[in-house]
MIDRENZA-412720 format. One line per field, with one value per residue (C-alpha): x, y, z. Coordinates in steps of 0.05 Angstrom, whole numbers. Layout:
// residues N
c1 (X ...)
c2 (Y ...)
c3 (Z ...)
//
This chain:
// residues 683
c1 (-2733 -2788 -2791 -2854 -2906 -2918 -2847 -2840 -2891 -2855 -2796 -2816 -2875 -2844 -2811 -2887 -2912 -2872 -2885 -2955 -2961 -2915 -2946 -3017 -2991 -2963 -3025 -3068 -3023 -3035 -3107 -3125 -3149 -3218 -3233 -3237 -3309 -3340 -3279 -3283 -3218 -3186 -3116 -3066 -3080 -3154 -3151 -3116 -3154 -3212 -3181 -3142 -3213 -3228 -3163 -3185 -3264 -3278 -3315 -3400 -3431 -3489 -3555 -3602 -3573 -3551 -3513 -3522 -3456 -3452 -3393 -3354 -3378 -3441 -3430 -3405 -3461 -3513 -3482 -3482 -3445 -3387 -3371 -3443 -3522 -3549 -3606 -3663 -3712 -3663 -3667 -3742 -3734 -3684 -3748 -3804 -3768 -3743 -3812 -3840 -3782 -3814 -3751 -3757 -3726 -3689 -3641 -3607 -3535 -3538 -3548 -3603 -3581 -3591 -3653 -3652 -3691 -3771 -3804 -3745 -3740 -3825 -3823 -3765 -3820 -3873 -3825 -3820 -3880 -3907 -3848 -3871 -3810 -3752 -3701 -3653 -3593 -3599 -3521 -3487 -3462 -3406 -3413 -3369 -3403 -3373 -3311 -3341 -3339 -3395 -3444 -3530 -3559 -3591 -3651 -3664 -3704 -3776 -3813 -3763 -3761 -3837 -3839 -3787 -3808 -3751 -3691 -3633 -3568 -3500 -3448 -3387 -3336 -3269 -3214 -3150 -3122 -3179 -3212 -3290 -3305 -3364 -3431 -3464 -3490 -3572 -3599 -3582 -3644 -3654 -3633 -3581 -3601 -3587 -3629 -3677 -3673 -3676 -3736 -3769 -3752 -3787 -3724 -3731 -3697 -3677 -3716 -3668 -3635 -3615 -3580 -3511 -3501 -3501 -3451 -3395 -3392 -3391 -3347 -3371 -3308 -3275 -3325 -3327 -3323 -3390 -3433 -3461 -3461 -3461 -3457 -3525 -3528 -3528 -3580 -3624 -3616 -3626 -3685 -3761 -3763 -3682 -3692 -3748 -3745 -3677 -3659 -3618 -3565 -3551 -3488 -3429 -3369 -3311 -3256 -3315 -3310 -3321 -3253 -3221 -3284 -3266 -3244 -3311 -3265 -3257 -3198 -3238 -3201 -3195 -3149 -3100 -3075 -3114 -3102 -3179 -3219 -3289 -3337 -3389 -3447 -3405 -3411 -3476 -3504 -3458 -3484 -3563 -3553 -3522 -3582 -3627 -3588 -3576 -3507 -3471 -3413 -3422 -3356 -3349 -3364 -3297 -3310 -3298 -3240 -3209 -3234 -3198 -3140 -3122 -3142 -3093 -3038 -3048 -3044 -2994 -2942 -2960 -2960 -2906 -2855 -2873 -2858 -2784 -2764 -2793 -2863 -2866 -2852 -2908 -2956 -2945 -2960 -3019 -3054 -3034 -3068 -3126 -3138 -3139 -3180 -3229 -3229 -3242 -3302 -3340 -3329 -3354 -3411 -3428 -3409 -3372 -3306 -3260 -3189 -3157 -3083 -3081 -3075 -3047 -2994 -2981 -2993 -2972 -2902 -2883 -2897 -2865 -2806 -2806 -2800 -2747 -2704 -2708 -2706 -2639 -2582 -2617 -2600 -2523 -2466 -2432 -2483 -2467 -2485 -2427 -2440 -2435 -2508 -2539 -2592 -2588 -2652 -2660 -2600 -2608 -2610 -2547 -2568 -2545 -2516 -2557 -2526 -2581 -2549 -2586 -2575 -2509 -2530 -2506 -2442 -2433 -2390 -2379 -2353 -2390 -2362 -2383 -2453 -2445 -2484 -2533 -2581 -2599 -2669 -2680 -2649 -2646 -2624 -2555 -2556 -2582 -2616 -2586 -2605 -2546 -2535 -2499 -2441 -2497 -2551 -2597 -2627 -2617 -2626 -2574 -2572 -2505 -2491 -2441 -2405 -2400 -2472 -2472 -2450 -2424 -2400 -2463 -2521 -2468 -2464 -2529 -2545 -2498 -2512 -2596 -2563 -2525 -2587 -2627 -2592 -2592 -2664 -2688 -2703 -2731 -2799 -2835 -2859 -2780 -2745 -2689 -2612 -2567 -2495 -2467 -2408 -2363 -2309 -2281 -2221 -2275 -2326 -2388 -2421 -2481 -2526 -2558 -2633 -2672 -2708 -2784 -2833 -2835 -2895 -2922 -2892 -2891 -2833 -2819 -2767 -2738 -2680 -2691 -2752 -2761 -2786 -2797 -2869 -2885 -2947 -2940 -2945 -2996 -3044 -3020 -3050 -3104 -3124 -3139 -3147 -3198 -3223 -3206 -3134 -3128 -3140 -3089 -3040 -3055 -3045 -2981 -2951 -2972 -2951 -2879 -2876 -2893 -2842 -2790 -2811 -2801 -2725 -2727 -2721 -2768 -2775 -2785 -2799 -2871 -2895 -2919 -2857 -2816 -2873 -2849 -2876 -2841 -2884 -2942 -2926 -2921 -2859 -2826 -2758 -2710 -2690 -2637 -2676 -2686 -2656 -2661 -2725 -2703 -2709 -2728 -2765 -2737 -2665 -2691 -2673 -2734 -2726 -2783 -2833 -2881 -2947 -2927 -2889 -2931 -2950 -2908 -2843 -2814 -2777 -2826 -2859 -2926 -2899 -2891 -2959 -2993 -2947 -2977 -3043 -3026 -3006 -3080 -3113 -3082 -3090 -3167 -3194 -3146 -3130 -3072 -3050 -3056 -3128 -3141 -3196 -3240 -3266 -3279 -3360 -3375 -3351 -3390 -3459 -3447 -3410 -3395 -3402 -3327 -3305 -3333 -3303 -3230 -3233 -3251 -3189 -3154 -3173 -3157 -3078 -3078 -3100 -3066 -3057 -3009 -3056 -3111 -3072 -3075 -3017 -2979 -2972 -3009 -3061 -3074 -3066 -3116 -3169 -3160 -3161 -3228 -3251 -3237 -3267 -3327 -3340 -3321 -3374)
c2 (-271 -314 -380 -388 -439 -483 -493 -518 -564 -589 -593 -628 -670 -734 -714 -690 -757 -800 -754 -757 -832 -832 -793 -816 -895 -876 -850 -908 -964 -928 -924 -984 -1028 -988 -1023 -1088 -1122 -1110 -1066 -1042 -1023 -955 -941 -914 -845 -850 -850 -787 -761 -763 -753 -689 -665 -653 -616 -542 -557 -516 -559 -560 -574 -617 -596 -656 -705 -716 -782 -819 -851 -912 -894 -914 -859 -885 -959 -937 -888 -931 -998 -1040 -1088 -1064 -1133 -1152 -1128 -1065 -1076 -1071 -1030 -973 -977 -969 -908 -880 -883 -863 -795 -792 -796 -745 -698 -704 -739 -757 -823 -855 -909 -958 -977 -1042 -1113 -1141 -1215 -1251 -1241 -1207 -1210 -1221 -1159 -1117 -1139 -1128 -1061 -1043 -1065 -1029 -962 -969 -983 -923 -878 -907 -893 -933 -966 -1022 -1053 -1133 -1156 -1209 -1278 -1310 -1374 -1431 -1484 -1533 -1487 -1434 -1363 -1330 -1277 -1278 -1229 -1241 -1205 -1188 -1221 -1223 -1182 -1124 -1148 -1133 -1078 -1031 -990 -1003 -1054 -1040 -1074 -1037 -1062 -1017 -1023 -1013 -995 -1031 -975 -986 -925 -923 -872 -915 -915 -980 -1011 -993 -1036 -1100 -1132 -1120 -1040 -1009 -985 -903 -920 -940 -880 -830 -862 -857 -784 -762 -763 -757 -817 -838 -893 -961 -950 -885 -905 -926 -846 -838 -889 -833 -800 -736 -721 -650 -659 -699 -737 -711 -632 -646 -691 -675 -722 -728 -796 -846 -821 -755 -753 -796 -721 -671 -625 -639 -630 -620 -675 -639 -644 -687 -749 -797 -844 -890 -932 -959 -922 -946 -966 -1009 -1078 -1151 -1197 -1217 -1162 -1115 -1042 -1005 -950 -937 -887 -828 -770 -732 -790 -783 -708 -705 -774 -786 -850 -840 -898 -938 -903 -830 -865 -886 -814 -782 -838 -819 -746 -747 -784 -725 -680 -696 -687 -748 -745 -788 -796 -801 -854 -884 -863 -791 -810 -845 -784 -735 -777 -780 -716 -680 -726 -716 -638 -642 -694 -645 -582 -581 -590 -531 -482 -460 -469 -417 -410 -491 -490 -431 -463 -532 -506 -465 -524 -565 -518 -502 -580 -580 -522 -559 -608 -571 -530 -591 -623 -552 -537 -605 -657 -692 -723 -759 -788 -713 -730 -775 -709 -660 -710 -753 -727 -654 -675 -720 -681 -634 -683 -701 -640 -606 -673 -680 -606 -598 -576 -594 -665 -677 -631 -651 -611 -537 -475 -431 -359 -384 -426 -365 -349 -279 -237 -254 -307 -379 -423 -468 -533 -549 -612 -661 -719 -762 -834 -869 -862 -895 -970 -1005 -1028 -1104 -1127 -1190 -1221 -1285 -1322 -1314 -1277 -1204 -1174 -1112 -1085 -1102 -1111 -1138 -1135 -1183 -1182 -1214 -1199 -1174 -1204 -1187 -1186 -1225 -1241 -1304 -1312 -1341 -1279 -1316 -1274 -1302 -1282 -1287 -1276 -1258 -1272 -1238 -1260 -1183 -1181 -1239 -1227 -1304 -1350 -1406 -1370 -1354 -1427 -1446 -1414 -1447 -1520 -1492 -1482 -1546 -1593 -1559 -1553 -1628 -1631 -1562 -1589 -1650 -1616 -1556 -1530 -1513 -1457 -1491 -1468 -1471 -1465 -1451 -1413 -1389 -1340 -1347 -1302 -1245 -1258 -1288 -1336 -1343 -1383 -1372 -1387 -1382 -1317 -1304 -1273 -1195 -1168 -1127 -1155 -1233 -1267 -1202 -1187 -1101 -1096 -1024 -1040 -1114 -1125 -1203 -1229 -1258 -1278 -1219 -1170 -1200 -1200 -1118 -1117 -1154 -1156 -1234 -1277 -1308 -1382 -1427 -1394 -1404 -1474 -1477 -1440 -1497 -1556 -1534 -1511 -1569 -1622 -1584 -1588 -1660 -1678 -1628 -1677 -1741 -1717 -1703 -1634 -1586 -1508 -1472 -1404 -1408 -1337 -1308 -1267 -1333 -1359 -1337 -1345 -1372 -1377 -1367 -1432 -1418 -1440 -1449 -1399 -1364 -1431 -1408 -1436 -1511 -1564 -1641 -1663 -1655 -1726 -1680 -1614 -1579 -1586 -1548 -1467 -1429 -1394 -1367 -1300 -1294 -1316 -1366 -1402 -1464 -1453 -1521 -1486 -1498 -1555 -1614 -1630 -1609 -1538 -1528 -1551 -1495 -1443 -1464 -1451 -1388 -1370 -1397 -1357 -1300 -1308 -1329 -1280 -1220 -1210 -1210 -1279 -1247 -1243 -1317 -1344 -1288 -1272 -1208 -1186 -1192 -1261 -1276 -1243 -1289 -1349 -1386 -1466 -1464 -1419 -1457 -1521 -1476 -1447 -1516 -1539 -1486 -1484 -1563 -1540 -1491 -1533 -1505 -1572 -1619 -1678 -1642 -1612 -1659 -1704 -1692 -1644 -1695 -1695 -1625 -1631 -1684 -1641 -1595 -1628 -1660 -1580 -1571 -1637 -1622 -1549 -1578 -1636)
c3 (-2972 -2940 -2978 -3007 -2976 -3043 -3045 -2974 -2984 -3043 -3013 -2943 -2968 -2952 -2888 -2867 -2890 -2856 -2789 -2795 -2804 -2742 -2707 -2721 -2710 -2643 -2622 -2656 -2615 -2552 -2560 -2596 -2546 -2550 -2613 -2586 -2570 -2515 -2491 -2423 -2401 -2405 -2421 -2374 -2425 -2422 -2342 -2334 -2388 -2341 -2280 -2292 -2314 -2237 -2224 -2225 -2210 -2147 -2102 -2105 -2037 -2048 -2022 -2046 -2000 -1928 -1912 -1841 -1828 -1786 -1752 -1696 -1647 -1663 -1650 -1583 -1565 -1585 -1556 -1616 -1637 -1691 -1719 -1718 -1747 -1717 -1678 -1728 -1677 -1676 -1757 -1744 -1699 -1746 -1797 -1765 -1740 -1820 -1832 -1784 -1803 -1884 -1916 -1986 -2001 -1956 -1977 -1934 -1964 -1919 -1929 -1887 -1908 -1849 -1804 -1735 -1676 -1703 -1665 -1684 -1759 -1763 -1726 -1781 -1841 -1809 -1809 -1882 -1896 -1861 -1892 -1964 -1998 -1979 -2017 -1994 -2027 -2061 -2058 -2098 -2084 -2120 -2144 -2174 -2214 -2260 -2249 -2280 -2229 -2233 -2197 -2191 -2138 -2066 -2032 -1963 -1920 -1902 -1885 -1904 -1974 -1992 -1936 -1978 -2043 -2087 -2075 -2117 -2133 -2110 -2164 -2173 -2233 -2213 -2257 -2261 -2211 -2166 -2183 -2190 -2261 -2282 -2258 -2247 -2308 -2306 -2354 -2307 -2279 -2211 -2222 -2195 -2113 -2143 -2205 -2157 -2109 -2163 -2195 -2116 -2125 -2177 -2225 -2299 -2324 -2395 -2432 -2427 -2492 -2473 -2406 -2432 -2445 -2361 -2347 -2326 -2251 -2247 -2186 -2150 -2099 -2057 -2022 -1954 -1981 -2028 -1994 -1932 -1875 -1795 -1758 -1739 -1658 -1678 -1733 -1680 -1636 -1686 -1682 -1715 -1786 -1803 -1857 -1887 -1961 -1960 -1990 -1936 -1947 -1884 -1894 -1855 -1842 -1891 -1838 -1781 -1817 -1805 -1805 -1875 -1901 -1963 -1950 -1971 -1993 -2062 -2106 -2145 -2185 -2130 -2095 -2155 -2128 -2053 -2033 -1995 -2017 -2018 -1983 -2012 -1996 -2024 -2088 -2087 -2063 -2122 -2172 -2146 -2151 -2230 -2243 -2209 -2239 -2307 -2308 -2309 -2360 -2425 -2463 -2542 -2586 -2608 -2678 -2659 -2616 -2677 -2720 -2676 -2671 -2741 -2764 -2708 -2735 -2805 -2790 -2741 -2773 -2847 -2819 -2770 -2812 -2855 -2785 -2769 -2701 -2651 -2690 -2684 -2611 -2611 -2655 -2612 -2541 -2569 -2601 -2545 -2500 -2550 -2547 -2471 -2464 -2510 -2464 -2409 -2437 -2460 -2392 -2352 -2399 -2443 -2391 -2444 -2446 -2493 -2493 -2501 -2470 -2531 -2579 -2528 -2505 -2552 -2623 -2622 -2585 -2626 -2679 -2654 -2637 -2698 -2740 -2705 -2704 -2768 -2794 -2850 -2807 -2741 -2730 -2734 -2721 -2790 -2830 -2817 -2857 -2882 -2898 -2971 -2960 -2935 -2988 -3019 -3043 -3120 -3106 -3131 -3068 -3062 -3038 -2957 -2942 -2902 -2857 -2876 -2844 -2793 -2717 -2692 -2659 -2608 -2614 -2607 -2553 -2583 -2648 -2677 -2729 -2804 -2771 -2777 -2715 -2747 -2687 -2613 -2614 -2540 -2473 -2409 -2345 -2360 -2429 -2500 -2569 -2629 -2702 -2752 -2811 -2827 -2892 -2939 -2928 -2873 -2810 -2743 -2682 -2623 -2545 -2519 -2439 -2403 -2344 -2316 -2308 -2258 -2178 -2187 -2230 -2207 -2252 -2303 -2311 -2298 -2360 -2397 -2365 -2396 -2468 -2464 -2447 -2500 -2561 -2573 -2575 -2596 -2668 -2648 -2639 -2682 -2619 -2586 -2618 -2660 -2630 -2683 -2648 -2585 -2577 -2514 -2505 -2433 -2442 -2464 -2408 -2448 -2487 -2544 -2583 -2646 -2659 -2719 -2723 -2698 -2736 -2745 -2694 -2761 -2822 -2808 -2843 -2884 -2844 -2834 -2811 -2787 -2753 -2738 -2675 -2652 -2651 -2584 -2534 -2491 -2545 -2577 -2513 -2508 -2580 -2574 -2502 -2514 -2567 -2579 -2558 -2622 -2620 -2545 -2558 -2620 -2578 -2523 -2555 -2588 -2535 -2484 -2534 -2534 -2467 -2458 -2509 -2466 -2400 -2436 -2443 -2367 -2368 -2353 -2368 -2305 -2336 -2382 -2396 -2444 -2461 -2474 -2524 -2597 -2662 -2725 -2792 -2747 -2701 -2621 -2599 -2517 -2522 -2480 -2446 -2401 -2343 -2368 -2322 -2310 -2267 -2194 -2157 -2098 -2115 -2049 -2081 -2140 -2143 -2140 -2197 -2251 -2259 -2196 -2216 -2258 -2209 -2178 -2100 -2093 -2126 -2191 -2203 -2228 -2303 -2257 -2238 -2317 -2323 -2270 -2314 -2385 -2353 -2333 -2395 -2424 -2369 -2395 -2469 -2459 -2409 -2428 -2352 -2309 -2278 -2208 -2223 -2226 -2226 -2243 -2310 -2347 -2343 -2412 -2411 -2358 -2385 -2453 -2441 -2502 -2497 -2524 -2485 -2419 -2434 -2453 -2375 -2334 -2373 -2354 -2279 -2272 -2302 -2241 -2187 -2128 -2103 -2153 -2146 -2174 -2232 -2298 -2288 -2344 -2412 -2451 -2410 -2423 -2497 -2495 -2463 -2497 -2568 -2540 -2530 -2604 -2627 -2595 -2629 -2690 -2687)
//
């Protein structure tokens, strides 16, 4: 007979606990970087998430707007130049039959910088002063001062400037995939150019506090199916009064640009499955017409993301393990697709959206994963059911047996003496890490290098030669992870050294076996993002006074990231020194070996290369961007700059000097700078 439900519970509590918190941790790690400040970013998870929102929308043809394209049958038909201004008169006559036809708004998506001829730029003001509403984009300039990057906005010229009704700002925020899901933000100061347009048409707009709730596009289509558009020469031809009533967008084609210019095409949803771009001016008309609308997407707060989050994984990781096997592949695809119809239907009919692949993709499969892997019976072939464990109507249950030992590890392929190896908990290129034990009790941790992994014996020795000029002075600093021994097997193809032990990523110095996983730089910054100034410039100081005291022995690193940066008792610490050679006497001699973007534009091979990699590393740690992004800085850092924060990233530009000369001229002059940052904030 069935068994009943209370004892199930009883009997699978724990397994459904343990689930649960898996399942809901999972999810958490995933998603976590939306708690930090000021977090802008979205996950690989939130993207599609969004995206896949605009999969099965049928496209909506707008009927609001018409965009003029400046396109290259145009620059031909109308002799202009295409690497150059348009003539400003033609602008003009572009307006006043606009105006005659009854348009709107019209907005110009073009920068009118630089001034033109002096009739042609005042017939162009008197256009739009006689049209009365017409808006035209402010642009901004980059700017580098006291090596700080930063942005403030530039107007058009006279007389266009005071001739136009509105001028607006075009700003837009691109993901890290180069895909544009954000409007731009409207409570800057000048406005956004579509904040602008839609207050010139009589759009109902939200009071300022209100505005943060429109910051999502909502996509009708792939650009050139929703919005319509025809080219500059033939607008100029159509018949009186075809632009009655219509709001016109005027912008350059995407693919006519200037030399060393920026593509003005941009990735969208519809890129992800379609593959078209959609232009600058696409965006701007789509980012006007949510605002006329209403209908721009607002996304949850990240309470109810958490909320959802842990409630789904506290009933999945629970209540899955309740279900035998076909209901719990049932009951998972139905909430799965219960989840993602929710989705859907507050997309269609709310225009809201939240982080849904995070419950239908995560969650419910690995609770799912995790029920059925773990289910008695289900999870090794050594615990069968005989027909005596079958359970009999008004029988007492005999108890099945349970293979309940851990999954088989890796087997080691080497044998250390008195250090018993327990789990591989990293691998490299030639080789793996491995957890030990010694004869007395004591962790370690040790890399094992094989020969086979090599296509010659030169970087099998290389390696070795880095061991051997190490070890002698690895505990001659706190900021070098101590070696302990050395050892080498020839006849077996390998050799090893054994460190002392980092700190767990969780746990700290409570070390797990089962689950240790080794603290280091790069997964703190995939935790954190960043951290924060005052332990940038702890992490600095250590690390650049290790390094000085590395060059003093004549050797030098050659491989800085943040993935060879461990932590031991909380102390940052240079590791995995398999690259570390003497000082070349001629840097050309020296391999060029190291992680691109790290290496200095001179090569590896000097004390100054090492230098340009430590402030890479700092770049990262501070701004929470990628070292390909140098020099820029993340938005929020550059609305609030912090005093300490300023001082941290002129130090950190004059490390990566991309000439050597320019660079501080050795480790301790880092340090000194920045202990001089920290002595500062602390006075």
């Amino acid at each position: 007979m069935p068994v009943p439900l209370r004892r199930r519970i009883v009997e699978h509590w724990r397994r459904g606990l343990v689930g649960a918190t898996l399942t809901v941790a999972l999810a958490l790690v995933l998603w976590s970087p939306r708690l930090a400040p000021d977090s802008d970013e979205l996950s690989f998870l939130d993207k599609l998430s969004f995206d896949w929102l605009f999969a099965l929308r049928p496209t909506t043809r707008a009927s609001e707007v018409c965009i003029i394209e400046m396109d290259q049958k145009s620059y031909r038909s109308l002799d202009q130049d295409p690497t150059g201004n348009w003539d400003r008169a033609l602008h003009a006559r572009m307006l006043r039959k606009l105006t005659r036809d009854g348009a709107k708004v019209v907005v110009f998506d073009v920068f009118f910088d630089t001034g033109g001829k002096r009739d042609s730029d005042l017939e162009f003001a008197e256009a739009m002063r006689a049209h009365g509403k017409t808006a035209i984009v402010a642009d901004y300039v980059r700017l580098e001062r006291a090596k700080i990057v930063g942005y403030e906005p530039v107007f058009p010229i006279e007389p266009l400037r005071g001739a136009a009704a509105g001028i607006g700002l075009v700003s837009l925020p691109k993901d890290t995939d180069g895909a544009v899901r954000r409007h731009c933000l409207e409570a800057e100061a000048p406005e956004s150019l579509a904040w602008v347009a839609a207050r010139l048409a009589g759009a109902r707009l939200p009071a300022e506090a209100d505005r943060s709730d429109l910051r999502w596009f909502n996509y009708y289509g792939p650009a050139r199916s929703a919005l319509p558009r025809m080219g500059y020469g033939d607008a100029l031809e159509q018949p009186a009064g075809y632009f009655r009533d219509q709001i016109v967008f005027i912008g350059g084609a995407p693919r006519i640009k200037k030399p060393g210019q920026q593509s003005d095409l941009f990735r969208t949803p519809h890129t992800r499955w379609g593959g078209e771009e959609a232009s600058g001016v696409d965006l701007l008309a789509l980012n006007f017409l949510n605002l006329l609308r209403e209908d721009g997407l607002t996304r949850v707060r990240a309470r109810t993301d958490l909320m959802l989050i842990v409630g789904l994984g506290l009933v999945t990781g629970l209540g899955f393990v309740l279900l035998r096997p076909l209901p719990l592949a049932a009951v998972a695809l139905a909430l799965a697709a219960g989840v993602t119809g929710v989705a859907f239907a507050l997309f269609a009919f709310g225009h809201v959206w939240f982080s849904w692949l995070f419950l239908a993709a995560v969650e419910i499969p690995c609770a799912w994963i995790w029920s059925a892997a773990t289910r008695p019976g289900a999870s090794t072939g050594s615990a069968t059911t005989d027909p005596a464990s079958v359970v009999l109507e008004g029988a007492i249950p005999k108890r099945m047996t349970v293979d309940r030992r851990l999954p088989a590890l890796p087997k080691p392929v080497a044998r250390l003496p008195d250090h018993d190896l327990l789990r591989c908990i990293g691998h490299g290129a030639y080789g793996e890490v491995w957890l030990a034990r010694n004869a007395i009790g004591i962790l370690h941790a040790v890399k094992i290098i094989h020969r086979r992994a090599f296509d010659s014996p030169d970087p099998y020795d290389r390696e070795f030669r880095g061991i051997a000029k190490f070890m002698p002075i690895s505990r001659s600093h706190p900021g070098f992870v101590h070696v302990l021994h050395v050892g080498r097997d020839d006849a077996a193809g390998y050799f090893y050294y054994v460190m002392e032990i980092a700190d767990d990523a969780m746990l700290g110095q409570e070390i797990d076996v089962e689950v240790y996983s080794p603290k280091n730089l790069s997964r703190e910054l995939r935790k954190r993002r960043r951290l924060r100034p005052e332990e940038c410039l702890h992490l600095g100081v250590c690390l650049a006074d290790a390094l000085q005291h590395l060059h003093e022995a004549q050797l030098i690193h050659r491989d800085i990231k943040p993935s060879n940066i461990i932590f031991v008792q909380g102390v940052p610490k240079l590791a995995d020194i398999g690259l570390v050679t003497h000082v070349a006497a001629d840097p050309k001699d020296m391999s060029y070996l190291g992680t691109r973007g790290y290496i200095a534009p001179e090569g590896p091979g000097t004390p100054l290369a090492d230098i340009y990699s430590l402030g890479k590393v700092l770049y990262e740690a501070c701004t929470g961007l990628d070292r390909e992004q140098f020099p820029s800085l993340p938005t929020t850092l550059l609305e609030n700059p912090s005093g300490l924060f300023t001082q941290l990233n002129q130090a950190v530009l004059k490390a990566c000097e991309p000439q050597p000369g320019q660079r501080y001229q050795s480790a301790a002059d880092l340090r000194k700078a920045l202990e001089a940052v920290r002595a500062q904030v602390a006075v």
